[in-house]
C-alpha positions as CSV (number, residue, x, y, z in Angstrom):
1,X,-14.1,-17.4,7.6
2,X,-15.7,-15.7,10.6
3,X,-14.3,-18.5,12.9
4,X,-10.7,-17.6,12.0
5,X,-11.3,-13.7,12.4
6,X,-13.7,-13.3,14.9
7,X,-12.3,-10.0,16.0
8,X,-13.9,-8.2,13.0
9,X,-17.5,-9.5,13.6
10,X,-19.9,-8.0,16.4
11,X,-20.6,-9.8,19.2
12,X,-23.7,-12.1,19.0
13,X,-27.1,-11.7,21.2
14,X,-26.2,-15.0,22.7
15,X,-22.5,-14.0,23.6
16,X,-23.6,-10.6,24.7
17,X,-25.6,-12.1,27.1
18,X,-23.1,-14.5,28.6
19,X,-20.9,-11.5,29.1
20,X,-23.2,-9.5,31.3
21,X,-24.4,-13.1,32.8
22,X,-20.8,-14.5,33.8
23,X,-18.4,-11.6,32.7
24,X,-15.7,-8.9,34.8
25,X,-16.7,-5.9,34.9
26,X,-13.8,-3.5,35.1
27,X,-14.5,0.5,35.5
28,X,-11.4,2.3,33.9
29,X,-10.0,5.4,36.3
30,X,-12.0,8.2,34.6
31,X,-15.3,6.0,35.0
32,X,-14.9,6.2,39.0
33,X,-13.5,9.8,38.5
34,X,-16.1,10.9,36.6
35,X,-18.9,10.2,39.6
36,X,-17.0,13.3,41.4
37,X,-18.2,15.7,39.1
38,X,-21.7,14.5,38.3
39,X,-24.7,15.7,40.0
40,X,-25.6,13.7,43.1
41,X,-28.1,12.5,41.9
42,X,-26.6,11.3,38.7
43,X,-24.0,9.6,40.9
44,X,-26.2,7.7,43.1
45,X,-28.2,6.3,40.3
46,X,-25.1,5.3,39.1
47,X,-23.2,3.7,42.0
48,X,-27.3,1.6,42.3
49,X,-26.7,0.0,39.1
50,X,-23.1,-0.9,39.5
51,X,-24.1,-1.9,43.4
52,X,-26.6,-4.7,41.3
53,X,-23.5,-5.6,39.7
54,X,-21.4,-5.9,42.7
55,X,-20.6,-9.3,42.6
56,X,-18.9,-8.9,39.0
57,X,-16.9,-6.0,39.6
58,X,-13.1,-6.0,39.7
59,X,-10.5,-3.3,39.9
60,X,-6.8,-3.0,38.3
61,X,-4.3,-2.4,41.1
62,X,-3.5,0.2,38.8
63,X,-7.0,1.9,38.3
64,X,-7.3,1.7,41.9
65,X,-3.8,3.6,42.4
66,X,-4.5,6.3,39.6
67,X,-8.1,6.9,41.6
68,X,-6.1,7.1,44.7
69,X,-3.5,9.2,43.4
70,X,-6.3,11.6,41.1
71,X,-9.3,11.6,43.3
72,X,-8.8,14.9,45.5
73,X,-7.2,16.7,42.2
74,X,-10.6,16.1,40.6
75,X,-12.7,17.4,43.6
76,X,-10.4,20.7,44.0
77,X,-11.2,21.3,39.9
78,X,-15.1,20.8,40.8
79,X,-14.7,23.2,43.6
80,X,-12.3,25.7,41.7
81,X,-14.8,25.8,38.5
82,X,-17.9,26.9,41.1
83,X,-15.7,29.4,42.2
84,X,-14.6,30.4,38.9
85,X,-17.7,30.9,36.9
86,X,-19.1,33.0,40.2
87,X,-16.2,35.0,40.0
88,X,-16.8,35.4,36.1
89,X,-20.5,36.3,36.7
90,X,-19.6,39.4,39.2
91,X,-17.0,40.7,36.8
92,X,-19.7,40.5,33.8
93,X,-22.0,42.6,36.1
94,X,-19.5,45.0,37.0
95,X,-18.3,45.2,33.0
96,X,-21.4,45.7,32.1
97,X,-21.9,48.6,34.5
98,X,-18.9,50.1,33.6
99,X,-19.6,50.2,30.1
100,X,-22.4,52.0,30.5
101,X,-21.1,54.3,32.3
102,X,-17.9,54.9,29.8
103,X,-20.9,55.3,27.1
104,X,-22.7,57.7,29.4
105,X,-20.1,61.0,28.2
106,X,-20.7,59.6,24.2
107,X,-24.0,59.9,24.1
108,X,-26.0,56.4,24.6
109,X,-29.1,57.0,22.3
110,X,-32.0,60.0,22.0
111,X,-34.7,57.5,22.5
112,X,-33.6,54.2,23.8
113,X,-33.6,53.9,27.5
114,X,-30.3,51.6,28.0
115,X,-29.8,52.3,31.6
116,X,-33.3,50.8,33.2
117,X,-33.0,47.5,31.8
118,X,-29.4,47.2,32.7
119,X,-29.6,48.0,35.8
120,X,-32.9,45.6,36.0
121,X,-30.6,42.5,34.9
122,X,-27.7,43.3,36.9
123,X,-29.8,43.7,39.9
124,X,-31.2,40.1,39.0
125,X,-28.0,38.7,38.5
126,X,-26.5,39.9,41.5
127,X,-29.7,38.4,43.3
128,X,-29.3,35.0,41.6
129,X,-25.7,34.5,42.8
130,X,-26.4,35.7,46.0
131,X,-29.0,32.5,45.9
132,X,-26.8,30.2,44.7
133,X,-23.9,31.2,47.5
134,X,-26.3,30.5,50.0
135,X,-27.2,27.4,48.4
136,X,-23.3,26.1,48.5
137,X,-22.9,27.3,52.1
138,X,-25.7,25.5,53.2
139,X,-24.4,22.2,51.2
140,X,-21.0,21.9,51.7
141,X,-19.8,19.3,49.3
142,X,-17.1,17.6,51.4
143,X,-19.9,15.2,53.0
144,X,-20.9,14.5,49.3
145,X,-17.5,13.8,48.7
146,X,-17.2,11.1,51.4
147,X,-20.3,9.5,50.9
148,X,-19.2,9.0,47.0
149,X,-16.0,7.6,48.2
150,X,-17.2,4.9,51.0
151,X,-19.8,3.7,48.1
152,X,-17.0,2.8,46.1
153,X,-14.6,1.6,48.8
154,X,-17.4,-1.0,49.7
155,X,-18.1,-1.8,46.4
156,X,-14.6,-3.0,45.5
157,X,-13.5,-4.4,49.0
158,X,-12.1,-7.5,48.4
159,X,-11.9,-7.0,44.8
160,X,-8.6,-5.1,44.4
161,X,-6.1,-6.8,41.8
162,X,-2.6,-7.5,43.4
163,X,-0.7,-5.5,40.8
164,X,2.6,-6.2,39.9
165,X,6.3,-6.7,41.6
166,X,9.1,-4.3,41.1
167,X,10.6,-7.0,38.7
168,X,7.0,-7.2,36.9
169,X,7.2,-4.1,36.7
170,X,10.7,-2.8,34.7
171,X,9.8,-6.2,32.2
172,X,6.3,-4.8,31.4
173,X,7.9,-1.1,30.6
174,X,10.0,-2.7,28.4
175,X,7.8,-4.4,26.9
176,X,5.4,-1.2,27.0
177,X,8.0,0.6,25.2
178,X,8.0,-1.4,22.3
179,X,4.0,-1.7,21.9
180,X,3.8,1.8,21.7
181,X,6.3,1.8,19.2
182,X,4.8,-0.6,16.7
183,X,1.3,1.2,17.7
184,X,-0.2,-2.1,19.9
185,X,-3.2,-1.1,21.5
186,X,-3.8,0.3,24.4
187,X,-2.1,3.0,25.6
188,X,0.6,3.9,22.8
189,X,-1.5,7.4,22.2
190,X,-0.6,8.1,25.4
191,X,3.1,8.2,24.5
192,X,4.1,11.8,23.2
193,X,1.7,13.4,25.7
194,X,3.2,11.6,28.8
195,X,6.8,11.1,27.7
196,X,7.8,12.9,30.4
197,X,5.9,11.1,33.3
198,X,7.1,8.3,35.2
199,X,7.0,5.0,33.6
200,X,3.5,3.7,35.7
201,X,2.0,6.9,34.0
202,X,3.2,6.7,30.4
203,X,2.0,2.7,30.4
204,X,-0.9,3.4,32.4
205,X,-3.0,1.6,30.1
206,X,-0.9,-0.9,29.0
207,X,-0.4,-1.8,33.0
208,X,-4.7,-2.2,33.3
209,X,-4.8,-4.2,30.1
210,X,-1.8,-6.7,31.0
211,X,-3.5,-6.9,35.1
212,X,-6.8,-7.7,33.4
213,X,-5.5,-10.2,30.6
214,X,-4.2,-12.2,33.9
215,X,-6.7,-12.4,36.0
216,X,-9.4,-13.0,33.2
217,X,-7.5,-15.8,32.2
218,X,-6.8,-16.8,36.2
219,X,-10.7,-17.1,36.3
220,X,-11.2,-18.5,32.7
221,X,-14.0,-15.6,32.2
222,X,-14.8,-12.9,29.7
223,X,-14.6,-8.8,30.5
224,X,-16.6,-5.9,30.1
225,X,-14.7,-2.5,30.0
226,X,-16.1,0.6,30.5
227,X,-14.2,3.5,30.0
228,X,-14.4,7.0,28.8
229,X,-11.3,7.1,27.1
230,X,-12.5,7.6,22.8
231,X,-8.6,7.5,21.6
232,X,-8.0,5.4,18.9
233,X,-6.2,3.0,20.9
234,X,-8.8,1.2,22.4
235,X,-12.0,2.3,19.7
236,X,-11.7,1.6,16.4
237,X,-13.6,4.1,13.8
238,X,-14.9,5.1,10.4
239,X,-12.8,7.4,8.1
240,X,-16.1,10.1,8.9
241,X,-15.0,9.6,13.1
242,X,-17.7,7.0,13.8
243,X,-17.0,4.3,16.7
244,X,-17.7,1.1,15.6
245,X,-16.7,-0.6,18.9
246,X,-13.5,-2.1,20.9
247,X,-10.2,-2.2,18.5
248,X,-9.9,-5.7,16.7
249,X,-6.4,-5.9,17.5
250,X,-7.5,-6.0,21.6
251,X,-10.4,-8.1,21.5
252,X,-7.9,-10.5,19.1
253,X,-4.9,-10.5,22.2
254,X,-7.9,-11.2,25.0
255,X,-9.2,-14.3,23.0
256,X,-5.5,-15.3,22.2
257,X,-4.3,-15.2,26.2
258,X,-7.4,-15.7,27.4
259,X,-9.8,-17.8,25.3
260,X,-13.0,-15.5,26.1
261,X,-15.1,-12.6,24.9
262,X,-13.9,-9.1,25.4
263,X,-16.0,-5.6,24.9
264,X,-15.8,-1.8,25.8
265,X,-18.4,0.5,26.5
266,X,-18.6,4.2,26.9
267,X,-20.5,4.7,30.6
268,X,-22.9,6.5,29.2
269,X,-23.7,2.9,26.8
270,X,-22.9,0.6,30.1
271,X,-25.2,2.5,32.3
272,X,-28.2,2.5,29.5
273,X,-27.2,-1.8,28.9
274,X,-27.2,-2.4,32.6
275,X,-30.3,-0.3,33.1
276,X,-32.6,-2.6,30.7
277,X,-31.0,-5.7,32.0
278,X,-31.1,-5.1,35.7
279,X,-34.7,-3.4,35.4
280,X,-33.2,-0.5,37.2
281,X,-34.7,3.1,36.9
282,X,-32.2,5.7,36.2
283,X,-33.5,9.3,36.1
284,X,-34.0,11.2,32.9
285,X,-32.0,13.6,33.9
286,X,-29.2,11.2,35.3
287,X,-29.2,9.7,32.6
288,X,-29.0,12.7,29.9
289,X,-25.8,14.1,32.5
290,X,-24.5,10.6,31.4
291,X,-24.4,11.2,28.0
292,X,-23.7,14.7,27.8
293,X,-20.9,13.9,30.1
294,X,-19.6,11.0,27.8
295,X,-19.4,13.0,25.0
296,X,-17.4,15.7,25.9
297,X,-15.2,13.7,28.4
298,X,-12.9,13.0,25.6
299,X,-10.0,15.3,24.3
300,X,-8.4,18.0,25.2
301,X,-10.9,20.1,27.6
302,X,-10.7,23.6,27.9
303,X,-10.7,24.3,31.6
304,X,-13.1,27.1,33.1
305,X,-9.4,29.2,33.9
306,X,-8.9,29.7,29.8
307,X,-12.9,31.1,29.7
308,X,-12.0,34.0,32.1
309,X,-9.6,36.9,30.9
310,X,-6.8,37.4,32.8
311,X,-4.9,40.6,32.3
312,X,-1.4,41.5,33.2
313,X,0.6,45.1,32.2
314,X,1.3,43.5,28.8
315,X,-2.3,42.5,27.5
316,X,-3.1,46.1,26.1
317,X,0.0,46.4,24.3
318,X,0.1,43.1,22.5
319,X,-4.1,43.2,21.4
320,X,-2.6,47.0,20.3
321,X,0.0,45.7,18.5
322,X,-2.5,42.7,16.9
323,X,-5.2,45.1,16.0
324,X,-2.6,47.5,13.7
325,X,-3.1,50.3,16.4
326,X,0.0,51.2,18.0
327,X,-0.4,54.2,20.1
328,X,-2.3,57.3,21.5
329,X,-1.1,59.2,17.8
330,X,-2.3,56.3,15.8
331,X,-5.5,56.2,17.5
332,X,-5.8,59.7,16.9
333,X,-4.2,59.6,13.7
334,X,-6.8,57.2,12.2
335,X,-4.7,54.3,11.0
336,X,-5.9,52.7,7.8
337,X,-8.3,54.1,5.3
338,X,-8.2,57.2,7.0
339,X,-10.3,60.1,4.9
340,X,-11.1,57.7,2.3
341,X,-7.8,56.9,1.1
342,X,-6.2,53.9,-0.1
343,X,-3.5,52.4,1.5
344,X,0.3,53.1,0.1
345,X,0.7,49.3,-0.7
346,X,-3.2,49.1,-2.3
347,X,-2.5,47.5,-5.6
348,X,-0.5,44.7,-3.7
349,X,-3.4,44.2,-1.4
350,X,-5.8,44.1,-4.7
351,X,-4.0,41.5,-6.0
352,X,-3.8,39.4,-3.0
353,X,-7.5,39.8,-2.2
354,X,-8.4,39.0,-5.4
355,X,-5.9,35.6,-5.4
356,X,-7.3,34.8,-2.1
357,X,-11.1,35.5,-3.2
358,X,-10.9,33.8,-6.5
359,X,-11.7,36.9,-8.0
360,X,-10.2,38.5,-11.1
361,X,-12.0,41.8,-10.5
362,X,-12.4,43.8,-7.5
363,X,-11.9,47.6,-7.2
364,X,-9.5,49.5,-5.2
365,X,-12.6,50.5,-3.1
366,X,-13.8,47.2,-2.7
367,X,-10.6,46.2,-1.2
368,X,-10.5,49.3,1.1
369,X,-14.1,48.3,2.2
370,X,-13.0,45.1,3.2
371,X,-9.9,46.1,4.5
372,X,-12.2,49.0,7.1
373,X,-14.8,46.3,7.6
374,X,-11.7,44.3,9.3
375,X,-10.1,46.4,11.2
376,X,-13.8,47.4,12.3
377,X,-13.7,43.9,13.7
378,X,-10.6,44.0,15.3
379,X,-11.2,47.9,17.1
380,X,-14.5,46.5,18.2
381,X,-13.0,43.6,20.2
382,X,-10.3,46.2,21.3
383,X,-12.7,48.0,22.3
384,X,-14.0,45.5,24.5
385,X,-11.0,43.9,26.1
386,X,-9.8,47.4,26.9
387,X,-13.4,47.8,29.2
388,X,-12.8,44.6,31.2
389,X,-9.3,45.7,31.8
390,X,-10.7,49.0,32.9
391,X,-13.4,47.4,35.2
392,X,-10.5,44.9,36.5
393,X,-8.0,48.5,37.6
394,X,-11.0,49.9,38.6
395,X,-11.3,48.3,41.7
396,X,-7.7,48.9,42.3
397,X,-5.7,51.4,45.0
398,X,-2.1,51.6,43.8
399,X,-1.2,54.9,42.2
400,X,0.3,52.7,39.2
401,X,-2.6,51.1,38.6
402,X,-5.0,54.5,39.1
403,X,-2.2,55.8,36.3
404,X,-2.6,52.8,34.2
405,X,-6.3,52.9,34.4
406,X,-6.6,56.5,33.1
407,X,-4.2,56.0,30.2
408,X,-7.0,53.0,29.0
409,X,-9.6,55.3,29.3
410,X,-7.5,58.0,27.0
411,X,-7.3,54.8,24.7
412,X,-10.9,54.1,25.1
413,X,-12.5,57.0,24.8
414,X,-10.5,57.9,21.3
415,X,-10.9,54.2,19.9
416,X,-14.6,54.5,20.5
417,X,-14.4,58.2,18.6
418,X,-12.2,56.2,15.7
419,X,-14.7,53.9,15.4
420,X,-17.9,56.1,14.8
421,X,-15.4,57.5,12.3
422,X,-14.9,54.4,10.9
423,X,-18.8,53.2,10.2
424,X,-19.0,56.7,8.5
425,X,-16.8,56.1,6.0
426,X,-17.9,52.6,5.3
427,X,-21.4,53.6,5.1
428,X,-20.1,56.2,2.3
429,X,-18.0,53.5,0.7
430,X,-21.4,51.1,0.2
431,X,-23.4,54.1,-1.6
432,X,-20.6,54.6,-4.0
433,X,-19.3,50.6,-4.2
434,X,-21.7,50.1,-7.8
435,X,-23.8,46.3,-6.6
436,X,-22.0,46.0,-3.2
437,X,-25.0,44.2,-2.1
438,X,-24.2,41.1,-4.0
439,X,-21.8,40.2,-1.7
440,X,-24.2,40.7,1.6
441,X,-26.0,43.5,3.1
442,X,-24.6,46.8,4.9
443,X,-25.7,44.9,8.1
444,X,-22.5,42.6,6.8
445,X,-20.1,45.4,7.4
446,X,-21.4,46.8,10.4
């Protein structure tokens, strides 16, 4: 039986062996990408192993273009990130500041000393990116940069694939378009996310399979791929999310069209392979950047911009509007729960609680408890996006901004009175609640 489906087995010792021995080794876009953003280090130890390898190595006309076409995007996000999380460390110094000195006219504490230890770590911090600053001006990465790409230039000279013609081209699109339809691997994840690039985008993958199929089968040899691509259109995995290896259906097509042995590794499992069998040294700490890079390579990454807050004359009016505080009045006012009463639609809210809870008794106060412990919650992170605005208008001139600026600090000031009024009547709320504590301690509610 395993003769006639040899797609679903795992490679043997023997055959792994006469892949690495006689195989192609192809290095998908992100692989080469990749070796921008890892530590030098990390990189060299890297390019050494694949430099052992050089007389295997092969790269898609496509790859190579997508490198090309991605490689100084890639170096600008490297660049923009340093900047970025430097920026974000001044403004937390400067927040942090500030906050202490909006506290200052509240009343801080009778006994703690806040002040001394603040100003302690922001003098530290301040000192620690002055360090690093002078460390990036003294290292400017461009010559990394260059280095990294004349390593891979010589490693592939020679070995470019010829790609295909104009006419090649619209037939394999076509042909593309249908794969991705009936879901034939690889690439056809690729389709709602690119629909609206150009054709040698959307069937980027499709165009590095089909180049490799042809000149694996010009050569009459097997192929390593390494990739960091973990969409389910080259990996095949468990119903719990765990890879098993390279889809059955690809390494099925490469033995039809080309009569050899196919496989895919992640580069963090290529660089760990080619290690052992090469008997080269790769540093602990290259090679943990390896993996903890492989892992998180996939999917949609949250770039360093969406970690920073970005504020425009909108921002206080829309977290006012999600956090059931509407004004200067309803600040004032004291919005829900307000004197210990219950809200007009309370026995609605009972209900629902207790349909949401699973619960078929809970007490009006019970409900009003949770219902103050939540919009505790959301006044607290009012609270503190309201601070970084203030700290952000702080350092501005205009007389708009200087009027903006005070009105926050009108907000501030009587959101952070609200507040204390707030815990007060939740702390009451516990000593009358009969067996609050089964559902947590008051430390839950404030």
């Amino acid at each position: 039986m395993k003769s006639l489906f040899k797609e679903f087995y795992p490679l043997t010792e023997d055959e792994y062996e006469a892949l690495w021995r006689d195989g192609i080794i192809v290095l998908d876009t992100n692989v080469l990408l990749r070796l921008f953003r890892y530590k030098e280090q990390t990189a060299n130890d890297l390019l050494t192993t694949l430099d052992k390898l050089k007389n295997q190595l092969w790269i898609p006309n496509q790859v190579a273009w997508e490198f090309h076409r991605r490689r100084l995007t890639k170096i600008d996000e490297g660049r923009k990130a340093y900047k970025d999380v430097i920026e974000v460390l001044k403004k937390s110094s400067e927040s942090i500041g500030l906050s202490i000195e909006t506290f200052k006219g509240l009343g801080l504490h009778p006994v703690v000393d806040l002040e001394r230890p603040v100003s302690t770590m922001r003098e530290q911090l301040s000192k620690l990116i002055s360090e690093v600053e002078e460390q990036y001006a003294a290292n400017p990465p461009h010559a990394h940069y260059g280095r990294l790409l004349d390593r891979i230039t010589d490693l592939y000279e020679g070995k470019v694939g010829e790609g295909f013609s104009d006419q090649e081209l619209e037939s394999l699109y076509k042909e593309g378009n249908l794969r991705y339809e009936d879901e034939v691997p690889p690439g056809f994840m690729d389709k709602k996310e690119k629909k609206d690039r150009p054709p040698r985008e959307l069937y980027g993958d499709m165009l590095i399979w089909k180049e490799t199929l042809r000149h694996a089968r010009q050569l009459g040899k097997g192929v390593i791929l390494v990739t960091e691509d973990q969409k389910r259109d080259w990996w095949e995995r468990t119903t719990d999310g765990r890879t098993i290896g390279p889809l059955p259906a690809l390494r099925k097509e490469f033995s039809s069209e080309v009569g050899h042995l196919f496989h895919l590794y992640r580069v963090d499992q290529f660089a760990d392979w080619a290690a052992k069998r090469l008997n080269v040294k790769i540093k602990p700490e290259s090679a943990k950047e390896i993996r903890e890079e492989a892992k998180t390579a996939q999917g949609n990454q949250e770039s360093i911009e969406k970690w920073i807050m970005r504020w425009d004359r909108n921002t206080t009016e829309d977290i006012l509007k999600r956090s059931r505080i509407f004004s200067l009045s309803e600040l004032t006012r004291g919005g829900v729960g307000e004197g210990g009463s219950a809200a007009p639609n309370q026995g609605e809210r009972v209900d629902e609680i207790r349909s949401a809870a699973g619960l078929s008794q809970i007490s009006a106060r019970e409900v009003e408890l949770l219902e103050l412990k939540s919009e505790l919650e959301r006044l607290d992170e009012l609270l503190l996006k309201i601070s970084m605005e203030m700290k952000i208008l702080s350092k501005q001139k205009e007389a708009e901004d200087e009027h903006y600026l005070r009105n926050l600090q009108d907000q501030y000031r009587i959101g952070y009175v609200r507040r204390r009024k707030l815990k007060t009547l939740i702390r009451s709320i516990i000593d009358s609640v009969d067996e609050v504590g089964k559902g947590g301690s008051d430390g839950d509610f404030l």
